[in-house]
Backbone as CSV, one residue per row, in Angstrom:
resi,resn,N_x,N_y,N_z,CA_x,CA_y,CA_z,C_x,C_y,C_z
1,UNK,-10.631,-13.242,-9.841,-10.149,-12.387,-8.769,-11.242,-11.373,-8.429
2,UNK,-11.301,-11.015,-7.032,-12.556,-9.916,-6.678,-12.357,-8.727,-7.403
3,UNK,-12.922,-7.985,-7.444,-12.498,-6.769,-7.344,-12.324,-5.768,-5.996
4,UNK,-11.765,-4.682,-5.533,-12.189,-4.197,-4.806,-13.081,-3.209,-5.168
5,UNK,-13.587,-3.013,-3.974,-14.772,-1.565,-3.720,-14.315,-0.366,-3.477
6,UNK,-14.033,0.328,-4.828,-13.686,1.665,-4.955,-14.452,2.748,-3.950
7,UNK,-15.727,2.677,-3.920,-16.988,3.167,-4.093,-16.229,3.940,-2.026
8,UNK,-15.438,2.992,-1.530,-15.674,2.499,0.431,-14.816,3.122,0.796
9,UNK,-14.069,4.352,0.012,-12.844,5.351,0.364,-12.900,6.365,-0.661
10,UNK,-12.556,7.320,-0.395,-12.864,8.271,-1.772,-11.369,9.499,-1.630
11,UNK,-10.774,9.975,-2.564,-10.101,10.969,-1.998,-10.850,12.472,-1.033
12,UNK,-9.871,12.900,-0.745,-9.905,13.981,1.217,-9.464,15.487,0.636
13,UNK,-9.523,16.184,1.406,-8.609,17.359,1.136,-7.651,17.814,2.446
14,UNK,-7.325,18.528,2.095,-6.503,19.169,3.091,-6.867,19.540,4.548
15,UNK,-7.986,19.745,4.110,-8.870,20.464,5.792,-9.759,19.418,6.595
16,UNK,-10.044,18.689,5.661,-11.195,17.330,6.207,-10.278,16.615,6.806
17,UNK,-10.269,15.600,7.878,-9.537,14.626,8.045,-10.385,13.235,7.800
18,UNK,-10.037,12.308,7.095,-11.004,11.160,7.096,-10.686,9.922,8.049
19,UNK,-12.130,9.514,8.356,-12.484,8.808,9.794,-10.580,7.353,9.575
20,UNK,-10.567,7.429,8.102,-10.079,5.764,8.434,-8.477,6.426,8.932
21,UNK,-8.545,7.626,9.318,-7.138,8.302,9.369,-6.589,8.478,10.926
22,UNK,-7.808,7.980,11.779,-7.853,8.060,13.164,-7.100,6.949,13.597
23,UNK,-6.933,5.963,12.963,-6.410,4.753,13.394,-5.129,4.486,13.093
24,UNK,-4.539,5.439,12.625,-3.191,6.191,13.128,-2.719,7.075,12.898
25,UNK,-3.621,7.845,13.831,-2.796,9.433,14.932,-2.293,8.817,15.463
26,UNK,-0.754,9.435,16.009,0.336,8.842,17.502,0.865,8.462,17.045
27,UNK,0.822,7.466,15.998,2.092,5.783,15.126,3.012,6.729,14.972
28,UNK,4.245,6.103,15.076,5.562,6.727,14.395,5.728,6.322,12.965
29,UNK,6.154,6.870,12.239,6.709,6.733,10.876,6.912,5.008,10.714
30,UNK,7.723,4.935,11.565,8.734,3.115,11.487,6.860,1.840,11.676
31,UNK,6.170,2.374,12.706,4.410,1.811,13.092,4.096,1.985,11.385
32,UNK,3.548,3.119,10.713,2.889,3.304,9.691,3.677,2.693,8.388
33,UNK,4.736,2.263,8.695,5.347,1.593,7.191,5.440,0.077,7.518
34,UNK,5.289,0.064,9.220,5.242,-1.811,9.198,3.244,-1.774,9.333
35,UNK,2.829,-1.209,9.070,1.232,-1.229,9.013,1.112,-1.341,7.288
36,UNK,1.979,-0.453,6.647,1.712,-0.851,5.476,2.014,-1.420,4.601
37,UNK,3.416,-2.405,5.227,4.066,-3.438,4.898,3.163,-4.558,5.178
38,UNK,2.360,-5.068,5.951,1.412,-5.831,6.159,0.405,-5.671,5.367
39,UNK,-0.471,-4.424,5.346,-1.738,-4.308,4.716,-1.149,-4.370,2.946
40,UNK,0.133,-4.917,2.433,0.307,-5.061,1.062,0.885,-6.249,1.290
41,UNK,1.171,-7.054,2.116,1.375,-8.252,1.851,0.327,-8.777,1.776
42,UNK,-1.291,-8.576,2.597,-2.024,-9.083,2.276,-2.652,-9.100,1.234
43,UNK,-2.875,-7.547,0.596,-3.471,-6.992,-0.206,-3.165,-8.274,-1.676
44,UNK,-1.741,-8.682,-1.598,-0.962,-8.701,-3.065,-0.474,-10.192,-2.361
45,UNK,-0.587,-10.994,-1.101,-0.561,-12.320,-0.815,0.603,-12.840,-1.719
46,UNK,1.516,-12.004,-0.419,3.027,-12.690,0.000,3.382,-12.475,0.747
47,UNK,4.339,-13.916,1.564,4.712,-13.549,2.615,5.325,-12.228,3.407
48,UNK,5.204,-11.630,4.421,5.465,-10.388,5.352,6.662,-10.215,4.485
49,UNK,7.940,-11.364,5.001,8.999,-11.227,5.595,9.846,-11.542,3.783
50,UNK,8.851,-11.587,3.183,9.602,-12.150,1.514,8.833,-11.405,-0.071
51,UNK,8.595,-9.847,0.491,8.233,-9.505,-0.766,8.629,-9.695,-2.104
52,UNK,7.667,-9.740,-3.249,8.735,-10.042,-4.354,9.372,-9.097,-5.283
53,UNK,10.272,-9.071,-6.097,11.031,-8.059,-6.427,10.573,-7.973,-8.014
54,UNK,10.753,-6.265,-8.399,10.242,-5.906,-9.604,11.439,-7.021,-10.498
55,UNK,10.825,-7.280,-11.605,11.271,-7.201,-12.805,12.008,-6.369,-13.445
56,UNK,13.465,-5.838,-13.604,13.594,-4.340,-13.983,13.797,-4.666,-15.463
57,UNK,13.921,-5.900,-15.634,13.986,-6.077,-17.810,13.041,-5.350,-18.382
58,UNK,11.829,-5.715,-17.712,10.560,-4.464,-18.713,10.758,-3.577,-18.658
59,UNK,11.450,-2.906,-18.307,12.191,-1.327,-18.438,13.102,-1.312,-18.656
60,UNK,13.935,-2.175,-19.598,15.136,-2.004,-19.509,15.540,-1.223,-21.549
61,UNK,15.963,-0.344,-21.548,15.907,0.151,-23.318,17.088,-0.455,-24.111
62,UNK,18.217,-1.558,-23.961,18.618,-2.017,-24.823,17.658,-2.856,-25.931
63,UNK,18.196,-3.371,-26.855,17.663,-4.082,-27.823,18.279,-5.419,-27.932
64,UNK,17.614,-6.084,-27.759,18.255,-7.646,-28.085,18.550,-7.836,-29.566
C-alpha cells in the first residue's frame, strides 16, 4: 500500500487561511459533507453509496 505524503499539508492556525481551504468558501454544510463523503470513499475504496460499518465487538467489555 502507498503511503501518503504527509510532508503536502501541514496543520494552520487560526489567522492564516490555507490555500487548499479556498475550494470551499460558499459550500453549504450538506456540499462539504457530500465532498467529504466522496474524498473517503476514495481515500478508503468503497463504494459512495455503501460505506462499511465499524465493528463495535472490539469495543465491546464483556468477557466471553
Amino acid at each position: 500500500m502507498p503511503k501518503l505524503d504527509r510532508t503536502y499539508s501541514t496543520s494552520g492556525n487560526l489567522f492564516k487561511q490555507k490555500e487548499e481551504v479556498t475550494h470551499y468558501l460558499g459550500l453549504s454544510k450538506e456540499e462539504i459533507s457530500k465532498v467529504f463523503s466522496y474524498l473517503n470513499s476514495v481515500s478508503f475504496n468503497y463504494a459512495i453509496d455503501n460505506p462499511p460499518k465499524i465493528d463495535k465487538t472490539a469495543f465491546s467489555m464483556r468477557k466471553n
